[in-house]
TIVEX-94513 format. One line per 8 residues: number of its first residue (from 1); their letters; for each residue z, x, y of C-alpha. Coordinates in Angstrom, 2 decimals, padded with zeros to 5 digits. Layout:
NUM> a> Z X Y; ...
//
This chain:
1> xxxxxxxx> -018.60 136.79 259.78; -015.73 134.25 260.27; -014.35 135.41 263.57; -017.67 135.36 264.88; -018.77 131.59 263.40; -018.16 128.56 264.56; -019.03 124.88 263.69; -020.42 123.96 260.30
9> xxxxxxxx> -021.35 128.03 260.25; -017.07 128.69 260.09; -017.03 126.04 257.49; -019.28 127.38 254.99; -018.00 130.69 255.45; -014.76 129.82 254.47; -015.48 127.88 251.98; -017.28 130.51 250.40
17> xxxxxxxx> -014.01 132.90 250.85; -012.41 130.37 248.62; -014.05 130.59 245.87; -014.29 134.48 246.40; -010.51 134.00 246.12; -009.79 131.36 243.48; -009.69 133.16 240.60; -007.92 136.07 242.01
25> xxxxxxxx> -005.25 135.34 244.72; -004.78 131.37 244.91; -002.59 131.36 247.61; -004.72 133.47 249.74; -007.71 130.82 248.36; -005.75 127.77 249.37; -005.34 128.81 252.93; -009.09 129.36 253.38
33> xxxxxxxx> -009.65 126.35 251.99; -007.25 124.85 254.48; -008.84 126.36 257.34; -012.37 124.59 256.11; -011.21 121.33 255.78; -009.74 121.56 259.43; -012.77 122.74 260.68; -014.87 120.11 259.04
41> xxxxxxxx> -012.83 117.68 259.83; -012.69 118.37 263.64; -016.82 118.39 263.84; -016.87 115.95 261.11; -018.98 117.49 258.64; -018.97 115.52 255.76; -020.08 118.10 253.52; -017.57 120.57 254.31
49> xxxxxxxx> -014.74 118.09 253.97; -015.70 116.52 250.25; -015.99 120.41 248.76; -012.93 121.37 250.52; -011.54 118.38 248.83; -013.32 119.68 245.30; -011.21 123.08 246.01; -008.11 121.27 246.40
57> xxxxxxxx> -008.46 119.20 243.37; -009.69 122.61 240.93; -007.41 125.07 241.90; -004.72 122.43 241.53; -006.03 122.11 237.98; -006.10 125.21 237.25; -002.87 125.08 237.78; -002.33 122.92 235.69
65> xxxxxxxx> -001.35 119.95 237.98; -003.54 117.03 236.42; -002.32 114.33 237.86; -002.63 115.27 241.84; -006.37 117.53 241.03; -006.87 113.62 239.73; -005.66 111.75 242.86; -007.70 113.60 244.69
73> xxxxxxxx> -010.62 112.66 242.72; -010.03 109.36 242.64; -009.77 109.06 246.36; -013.35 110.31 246.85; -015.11 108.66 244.00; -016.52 105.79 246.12; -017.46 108.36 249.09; -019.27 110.81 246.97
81> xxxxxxxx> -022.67 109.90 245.35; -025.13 111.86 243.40; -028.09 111.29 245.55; -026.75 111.75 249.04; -024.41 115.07 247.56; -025.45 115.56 244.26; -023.72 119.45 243.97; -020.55 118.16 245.22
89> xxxxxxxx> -020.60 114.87 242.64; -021.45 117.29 239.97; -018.30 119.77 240.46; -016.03 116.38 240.59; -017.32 114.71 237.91; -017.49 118.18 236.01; -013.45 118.85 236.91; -012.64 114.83 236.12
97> xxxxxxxx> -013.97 115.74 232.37; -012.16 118.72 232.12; -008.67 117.19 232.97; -009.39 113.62 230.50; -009.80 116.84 228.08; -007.04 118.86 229.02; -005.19 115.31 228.76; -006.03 114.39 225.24
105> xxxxxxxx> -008.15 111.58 227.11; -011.55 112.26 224.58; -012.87 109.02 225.21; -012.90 109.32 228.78; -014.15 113.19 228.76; -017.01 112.42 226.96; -018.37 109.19 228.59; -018.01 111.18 231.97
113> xxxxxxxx> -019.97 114.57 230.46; -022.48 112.32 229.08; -022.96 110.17 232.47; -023.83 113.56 233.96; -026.30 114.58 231.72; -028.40 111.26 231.90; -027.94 111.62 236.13; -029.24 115.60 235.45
121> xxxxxxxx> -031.88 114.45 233.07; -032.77 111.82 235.27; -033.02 113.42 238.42; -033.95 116.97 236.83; -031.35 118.26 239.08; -030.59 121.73 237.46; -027.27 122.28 239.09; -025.94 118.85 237.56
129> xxxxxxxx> -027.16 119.94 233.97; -025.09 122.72 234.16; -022.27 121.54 234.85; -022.85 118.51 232.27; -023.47 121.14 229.78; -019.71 122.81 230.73; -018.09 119.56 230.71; -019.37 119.10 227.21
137> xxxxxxxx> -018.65 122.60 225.62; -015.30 122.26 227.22; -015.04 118.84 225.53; -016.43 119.66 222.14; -014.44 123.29 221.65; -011.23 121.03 222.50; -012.12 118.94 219.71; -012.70 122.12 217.52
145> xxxxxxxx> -016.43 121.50 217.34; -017.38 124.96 217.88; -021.04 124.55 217.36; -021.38 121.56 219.52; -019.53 123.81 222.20; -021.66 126.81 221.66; -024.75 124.59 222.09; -023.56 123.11 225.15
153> xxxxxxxx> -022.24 126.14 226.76; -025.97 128.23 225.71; -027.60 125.44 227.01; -026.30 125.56 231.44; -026.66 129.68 230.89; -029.76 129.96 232.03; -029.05 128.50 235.09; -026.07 130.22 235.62
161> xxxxxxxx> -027.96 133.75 235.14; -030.22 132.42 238.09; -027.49 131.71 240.37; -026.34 134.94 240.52; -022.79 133.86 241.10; -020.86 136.88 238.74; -017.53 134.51 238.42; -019.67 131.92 236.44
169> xxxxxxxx> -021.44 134.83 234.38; -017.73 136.82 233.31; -016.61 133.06 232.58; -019.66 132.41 229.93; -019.50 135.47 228.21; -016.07 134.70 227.17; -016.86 131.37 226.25; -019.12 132.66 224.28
177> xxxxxxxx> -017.16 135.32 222.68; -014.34 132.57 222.04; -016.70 130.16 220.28; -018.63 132.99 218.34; -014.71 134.29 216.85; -014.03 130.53 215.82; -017.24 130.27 214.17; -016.15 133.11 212.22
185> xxxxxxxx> -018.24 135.58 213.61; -015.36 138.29 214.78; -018.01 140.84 215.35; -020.33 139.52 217.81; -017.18 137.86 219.61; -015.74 141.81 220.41; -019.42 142.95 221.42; -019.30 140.02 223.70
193> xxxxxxxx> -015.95 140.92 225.30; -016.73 144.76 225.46; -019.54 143.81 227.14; -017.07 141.61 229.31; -015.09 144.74 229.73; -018.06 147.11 231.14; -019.28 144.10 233.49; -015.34 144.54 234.78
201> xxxxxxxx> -015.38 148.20 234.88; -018.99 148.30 236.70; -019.15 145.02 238.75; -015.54 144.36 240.11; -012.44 142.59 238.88; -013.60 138.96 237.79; -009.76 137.94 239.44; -006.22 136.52 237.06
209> xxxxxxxx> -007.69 133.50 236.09; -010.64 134.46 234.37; -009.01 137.69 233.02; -005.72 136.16 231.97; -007.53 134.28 229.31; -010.04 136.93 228.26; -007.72 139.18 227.40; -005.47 136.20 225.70
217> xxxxxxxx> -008.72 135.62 223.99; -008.75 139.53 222.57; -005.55 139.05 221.68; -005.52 136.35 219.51; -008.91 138.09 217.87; -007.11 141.39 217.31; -004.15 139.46 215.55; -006.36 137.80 213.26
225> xxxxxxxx> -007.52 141.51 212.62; -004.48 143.16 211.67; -004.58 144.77 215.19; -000.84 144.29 216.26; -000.47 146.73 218.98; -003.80 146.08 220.41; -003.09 142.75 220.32; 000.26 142.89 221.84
233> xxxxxxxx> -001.22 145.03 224.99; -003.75 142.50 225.63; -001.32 139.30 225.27; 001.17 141.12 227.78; -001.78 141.68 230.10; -002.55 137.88 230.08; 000.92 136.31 229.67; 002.13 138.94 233.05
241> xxxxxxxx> -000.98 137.29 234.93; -000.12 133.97 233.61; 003.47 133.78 234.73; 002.82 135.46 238.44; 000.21 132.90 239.22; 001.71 129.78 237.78; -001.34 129.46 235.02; 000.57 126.45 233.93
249> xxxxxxxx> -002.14 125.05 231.38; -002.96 128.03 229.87; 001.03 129.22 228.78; 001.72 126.88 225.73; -001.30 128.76 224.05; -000.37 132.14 225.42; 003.06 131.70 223.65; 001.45 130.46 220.61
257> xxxxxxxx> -000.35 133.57 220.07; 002.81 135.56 220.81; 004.93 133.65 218.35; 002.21 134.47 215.94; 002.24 138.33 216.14; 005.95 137.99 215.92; 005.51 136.38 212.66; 003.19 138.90 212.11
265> xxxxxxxx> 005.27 141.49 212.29; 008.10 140.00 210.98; 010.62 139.28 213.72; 010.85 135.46 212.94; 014.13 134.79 215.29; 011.85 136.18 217.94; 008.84 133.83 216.42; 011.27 131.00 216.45
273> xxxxxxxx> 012.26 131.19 220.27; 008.41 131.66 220.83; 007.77 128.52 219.44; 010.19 126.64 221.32; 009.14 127.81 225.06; 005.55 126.94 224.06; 006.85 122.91 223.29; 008.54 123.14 226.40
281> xxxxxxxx> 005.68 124.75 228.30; 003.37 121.92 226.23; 005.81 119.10 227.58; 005.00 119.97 231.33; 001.60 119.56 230.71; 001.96 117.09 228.08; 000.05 119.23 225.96; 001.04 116.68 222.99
289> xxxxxxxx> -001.69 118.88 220.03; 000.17 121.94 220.76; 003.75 119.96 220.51; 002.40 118.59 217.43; 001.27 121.71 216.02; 004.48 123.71 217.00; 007.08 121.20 215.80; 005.18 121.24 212.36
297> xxxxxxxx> 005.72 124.96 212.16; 009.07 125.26 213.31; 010.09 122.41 210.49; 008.78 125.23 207.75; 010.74 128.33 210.35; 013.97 126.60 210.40; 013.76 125.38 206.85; 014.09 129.24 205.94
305> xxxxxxxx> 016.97 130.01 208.16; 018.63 127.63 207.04; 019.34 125.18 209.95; 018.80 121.48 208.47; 019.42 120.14 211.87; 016.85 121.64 213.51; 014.07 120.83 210.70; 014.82 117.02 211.26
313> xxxxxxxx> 014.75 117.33 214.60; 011.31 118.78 214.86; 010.44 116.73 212.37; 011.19 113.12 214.11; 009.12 115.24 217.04; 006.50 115.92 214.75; 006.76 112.41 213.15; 006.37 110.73 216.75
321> xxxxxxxx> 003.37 112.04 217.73; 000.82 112.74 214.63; -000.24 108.98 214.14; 000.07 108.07 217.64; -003.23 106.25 219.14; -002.53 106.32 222.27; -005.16 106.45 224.99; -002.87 108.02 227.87
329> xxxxxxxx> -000.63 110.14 228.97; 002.18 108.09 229.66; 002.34 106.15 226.68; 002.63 109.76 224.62; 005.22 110.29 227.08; 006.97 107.37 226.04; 006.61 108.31 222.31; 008.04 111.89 223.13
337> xxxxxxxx> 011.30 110.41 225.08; 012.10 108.04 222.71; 011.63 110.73 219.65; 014.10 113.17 221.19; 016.29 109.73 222.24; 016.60 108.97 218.54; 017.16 112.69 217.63; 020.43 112.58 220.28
345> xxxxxxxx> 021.48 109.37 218.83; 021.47 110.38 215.32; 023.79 113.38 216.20; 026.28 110.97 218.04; 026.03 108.91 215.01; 027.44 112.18 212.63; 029.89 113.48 214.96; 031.41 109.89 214.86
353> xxxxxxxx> 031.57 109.41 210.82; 032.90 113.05 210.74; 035.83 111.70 213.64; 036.47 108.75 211.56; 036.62 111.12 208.60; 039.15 112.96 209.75; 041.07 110.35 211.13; 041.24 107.88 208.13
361> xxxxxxxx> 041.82 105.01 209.53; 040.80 102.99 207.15; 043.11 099.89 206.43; 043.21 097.26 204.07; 042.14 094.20 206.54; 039.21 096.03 207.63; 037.97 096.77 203.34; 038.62 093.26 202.84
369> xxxxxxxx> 036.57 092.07 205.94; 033.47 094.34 205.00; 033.44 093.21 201.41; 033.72 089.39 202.31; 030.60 089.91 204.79; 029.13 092.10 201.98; 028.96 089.45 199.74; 027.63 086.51 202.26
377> xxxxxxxx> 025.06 088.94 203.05; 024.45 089.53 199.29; 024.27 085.61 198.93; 021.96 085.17 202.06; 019.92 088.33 200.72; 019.85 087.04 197.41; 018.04 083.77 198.63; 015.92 085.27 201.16
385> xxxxxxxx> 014.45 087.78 198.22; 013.83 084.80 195.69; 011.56 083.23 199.08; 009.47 086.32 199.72; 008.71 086.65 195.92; 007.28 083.14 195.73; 005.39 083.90 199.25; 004.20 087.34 197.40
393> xxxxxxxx> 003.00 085.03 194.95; 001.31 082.36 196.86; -000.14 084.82 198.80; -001.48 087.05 195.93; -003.09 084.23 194.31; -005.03 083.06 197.70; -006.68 086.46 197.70; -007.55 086.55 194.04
401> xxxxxxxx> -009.23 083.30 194.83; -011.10 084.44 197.53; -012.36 087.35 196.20; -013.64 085.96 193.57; -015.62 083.44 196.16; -017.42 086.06 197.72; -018.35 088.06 194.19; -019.89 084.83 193.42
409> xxxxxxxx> -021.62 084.53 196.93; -023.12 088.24 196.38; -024.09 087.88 192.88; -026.10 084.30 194.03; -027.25 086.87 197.32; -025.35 083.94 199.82; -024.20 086.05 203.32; -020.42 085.07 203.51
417> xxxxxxxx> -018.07 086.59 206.45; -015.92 088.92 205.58; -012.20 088.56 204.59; -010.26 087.37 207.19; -012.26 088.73 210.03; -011.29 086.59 213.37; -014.29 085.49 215.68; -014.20 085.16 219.23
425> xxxxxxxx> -015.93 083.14 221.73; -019.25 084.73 222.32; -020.83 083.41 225.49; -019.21 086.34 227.44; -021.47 088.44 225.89; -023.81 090.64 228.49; -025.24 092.97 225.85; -029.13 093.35 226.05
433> xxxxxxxx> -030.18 091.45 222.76; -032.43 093.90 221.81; -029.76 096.67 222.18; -027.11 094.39 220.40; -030.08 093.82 217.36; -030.44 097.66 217.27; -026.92 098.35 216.91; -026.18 095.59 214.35
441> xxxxxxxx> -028.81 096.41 212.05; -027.95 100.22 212.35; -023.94 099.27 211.58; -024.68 097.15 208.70; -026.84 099.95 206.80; -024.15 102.27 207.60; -021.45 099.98 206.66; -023.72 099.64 203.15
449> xxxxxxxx> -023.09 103.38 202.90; -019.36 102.74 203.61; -019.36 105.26 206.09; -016.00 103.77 206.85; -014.04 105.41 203.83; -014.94 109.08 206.01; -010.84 109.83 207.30; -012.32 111.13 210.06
457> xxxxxxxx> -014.43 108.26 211.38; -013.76 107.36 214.80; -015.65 105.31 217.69; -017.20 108.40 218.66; -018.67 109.62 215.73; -019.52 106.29 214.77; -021.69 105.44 218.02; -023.44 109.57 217.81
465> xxxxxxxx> -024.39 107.96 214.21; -025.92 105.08 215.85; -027.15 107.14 218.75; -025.86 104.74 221.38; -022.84 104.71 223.86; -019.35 104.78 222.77; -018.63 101.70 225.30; -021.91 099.56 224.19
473> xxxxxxxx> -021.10 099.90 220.29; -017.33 098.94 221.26; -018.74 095.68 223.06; -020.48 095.13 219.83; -017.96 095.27 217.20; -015.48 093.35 219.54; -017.95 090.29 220.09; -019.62 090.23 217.01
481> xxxxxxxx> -016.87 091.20 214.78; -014.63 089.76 216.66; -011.88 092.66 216.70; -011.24 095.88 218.04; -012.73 099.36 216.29; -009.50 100.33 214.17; -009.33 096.87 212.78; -012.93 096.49 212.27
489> xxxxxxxx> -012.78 099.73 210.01; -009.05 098.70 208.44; -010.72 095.42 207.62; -014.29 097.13 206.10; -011.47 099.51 204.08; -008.85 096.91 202.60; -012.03 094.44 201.86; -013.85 097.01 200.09
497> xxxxxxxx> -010.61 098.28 198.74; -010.13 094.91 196.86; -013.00 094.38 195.25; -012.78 097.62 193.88; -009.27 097.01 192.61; -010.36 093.65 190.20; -013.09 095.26 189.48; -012.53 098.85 188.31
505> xxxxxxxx> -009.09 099.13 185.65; -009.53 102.90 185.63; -009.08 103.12 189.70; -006.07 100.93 190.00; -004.10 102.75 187.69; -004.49 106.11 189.91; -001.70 106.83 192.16; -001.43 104.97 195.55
513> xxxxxxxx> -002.17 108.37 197.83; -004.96 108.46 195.89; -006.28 105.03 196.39; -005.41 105.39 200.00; -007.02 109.04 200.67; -010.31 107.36 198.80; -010.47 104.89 201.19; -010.21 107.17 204.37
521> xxxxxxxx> -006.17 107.11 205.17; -004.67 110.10 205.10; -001.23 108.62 205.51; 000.36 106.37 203.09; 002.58 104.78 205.76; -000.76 103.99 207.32; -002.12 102.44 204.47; 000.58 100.12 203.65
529> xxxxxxxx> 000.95 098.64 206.77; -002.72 098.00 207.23; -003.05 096.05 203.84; -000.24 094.36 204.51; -001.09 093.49 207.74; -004.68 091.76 206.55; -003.28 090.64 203.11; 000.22 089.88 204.03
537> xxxxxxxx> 001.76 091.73 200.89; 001.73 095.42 199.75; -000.83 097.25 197.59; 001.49 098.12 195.24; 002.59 094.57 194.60; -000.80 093.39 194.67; -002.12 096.25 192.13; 000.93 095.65 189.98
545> xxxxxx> 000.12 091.79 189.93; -003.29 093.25 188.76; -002.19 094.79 185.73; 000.22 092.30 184.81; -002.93 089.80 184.56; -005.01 092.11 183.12
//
């Protein structure tokens, strides 16, 4: 049909050879797809040109190459609209959600999933639901919400069926089958994937990309089963395809999975290297949950091998990243350079007190030098100590005070602001009033449940609560609280958290992890620094001040 097209015809057809070829031979797909866009762009077909441009950008993603499959995006967001090209916006928007996921970017992923799904619901554009619907399941089973995600991807399968395209179809099944073992439901997940297996057998090969995971998928299902040498033949299948066709995203799990079995069957020097190639596999992705997740085991590996200088290691890696905030890529880049920085520094640091050591050059000028400046520093320290006690003090006693202004205020039913809340200028504000009401009244019965104690409340969660946009309920808090989300909830935590403290003897004498965790910190690092940073002293000084009074 190709030789003898030409015009648009030519570009459709190869176009449609692409995707025939995407998931099996990408090189072969990339040259079709090169052949389209040439032939669009010489008649100037619009159409042609923005999904060879969609191509481009997904089978570089599937690649795992984020950051160009993004580029490309970008450059087309302005050209592309959902009315004049609604199947092509859908696929880019669809593909843009998937890579803010890939990226750790969950903000991002699910504004964009949820745009598409008012433009589908809108519109009643079927294709766009679907692919709204995968953006979402894709979003939600990254965040380990595996009902969400089984709800989402259920929800674009009928449309899918309809199409009659088989790649989508072998795809969904093992989504399902995925979501259905995390659930806990190990059963239905292998009916679903032997019924993956007889579509394969019967229909044709689905191609390496879809199969690579599949059987990665069995794999992981079979180790949890006890299966090891069914679960080894499947994880060679997937890890062979993975390697020969440069399935970049999808290797820091692979090797996750085989560092697993290896513990499973007790080969833990084998387990150990495992672990290792999936960080570095994780790094060229910056995959940072799975460097997380790896460093933490490998602290616990090399602890029983006995190699201390490979559990701190990990651990200032692990450290680094696991109370990081960060909303991008490069600033968890940052945190990842400077961690192994400080890991290289530390070792020059030892090797040098061992050289000195050994050398012993320690002479009697030198001794006397260090003690003289140890004692002006003692003096200097000794002064600067007696200064921050009487600030500890000053400052206790202002927050005493004010707390027991507002527990007056509440008892006489006065509305008083918050401790030490900031306000901001609010004429900027270009809320609807009626939305802004809604949202208000909805936070403050919420924040009368202290919702805000939860450890796992986040901006997201929050705004589902509210049943309102992430972005609008962010407007909110920052204009009429006048701060950002994490120190709108630090301040609802450390102002509830004091009250509690002069109120309740029996609480402040429980350890601090425990007053922390009660509050919603699960670190006690955390916790510290954000009472310190509102009340200008620690908790412990301030609970200690406590008792002494009491």
């Amino acid at each position: 049909m190709k030789d003898n097209a030409s015009g648009k015809e030519k570009a459709d057809i190869l176009l449609q050879l692409c995707h025939l070829y995407k998931y099996r031979n990408i090189d072969i797909a990339k040259n079709y797809n090169k052949e389209a866009l040439a032939v669009s762009e010489d008649i100037n077909y619009q159409n042609g040109i923005y999904k060879a441009k969609y191509n481009l950008a997904y089978l570089m993603f599937i690649q795992g190459d984020f950051n160009r499959s993004m580029e490309v995006i970008k450059g087309l967001e302005k050209a592309i609209n959902y009315k004049q090209y609604p199947e092509t916006y859908a696929e880019f928007e669809t593909i843009k959600s998937d890579i803010y996921t890939e990226k750790g970017e969950y903000d991002k992923a699910l504004e964009t999933g949820l745009k598409l799904l008012d433009i589908s619901e809108n519109t009643n554009n079927k294709f766009i639901l679907s692919k709204a619907h995968a953006a979402l399941s894709h979003y939600y089973l990254r965040l380990e919400n595996y009902q969400k995600a089984l709800e989402h991807c259920l929800k674009g399968l009928d449309f899918i069926i309809k199409q009659k395209d088989n790649h989508y179809i072998f795809q969904k099944v093992d989504e399902i089958a995925r979501m259905s073992a995390k659930l806990g439901d190990k059963e239905a997940a292998l009916k679903a994937y032997n019924f993956y297996l007889k579509l394969e057998k019967e229909l044709y090969s689905p191609g390496s990309y879809i199969q690579s995971v599949v059987y990665m998928n069995m794999a992981d299902i079979y180790l949890s089963n006890g299966e090891y040498e069914r679960s080894k033949n499947y994880l060679d299948r997937s890890i062979s395809m993975i390697m020969a066709n440069n399935y970049r995203f999808r290797l820091p799990r692979a090797l996750l999975i085989q560092a697993e079995l290896y513990l499973k069957t007790r080969d833990t020097l084998s387990a150990i290297l495992t672990y290792e190639k999936s960080i570095d596999a994780a790094e060229n992705i910056n995959a940072f949950d799975v460097i997380k997740s790896n460093s933490l085991i490998l602290m616990d590996l090399y602890n029983k091998v006995g190699r201390p200088d490979k559990v701190n290691e990990n651990k200032t890696l692990y450290d680094a990243i696991k109370d990081s905030l960060f909303n991008n890529e490069k600033e968890q880049r940052i945190v990842i350079l400077e961690a192994r920085r400080k890991i290289k520094e530390a070792g020059l640091r030892q090797q040098a007190l061992e050289l000195e050591n050994i050398s012993q050059r320690a002479e009697l000028t030198s001794i006397i030098t260090v003690l003289l400046s140890i004692l002006v520093i003692g003096f200097f320290g000794v002064v600067a100590y007696v200064k921050f006690k009487e600030k500890n003090k000053v400052i206790y006693r202002r927050t005493i005070e004010n707390l027991e202004t507002q527990l007056k205020a509440q008892n006489k039913n006065i509305p008083i602001r918050p401790l030490n809340v900031k306000t901001e200028d609010k004429t900027n504000n270009t809320l609807d009033d009626n939305v802004k009401y809604i949202i208000l009244k909805r936070l403050k019965k919420l924040e009368e449940e202290l919702f805000f104690i939860d450890s796992s409340c986040n901006l997201h969660q929050l705004s589902e609560k509210l049943k309102t946009n992430p972005k609008y309920l962010s407007q909110v808090i920052n204009i009429e609280k006048g701060s950002n989300f994490n120190n709108y909830i630090n301040e609802l935590r450390i102002n509830y958290l004091l009250t509690r403290l002069v109120q309740d003897e029996e609480f402040r004498q429980r350890k601090l992890s425990y007053i922390a965790s009660s509050i919603g910190y699960n670190n006690l690092n955390t916790f510290n620094a954000a009472f310190k940073k509102r009340q200008g002293i620690l908790p412990s000084y301030f609970i200690k001040k406590l008792n002494e009074e009491a």
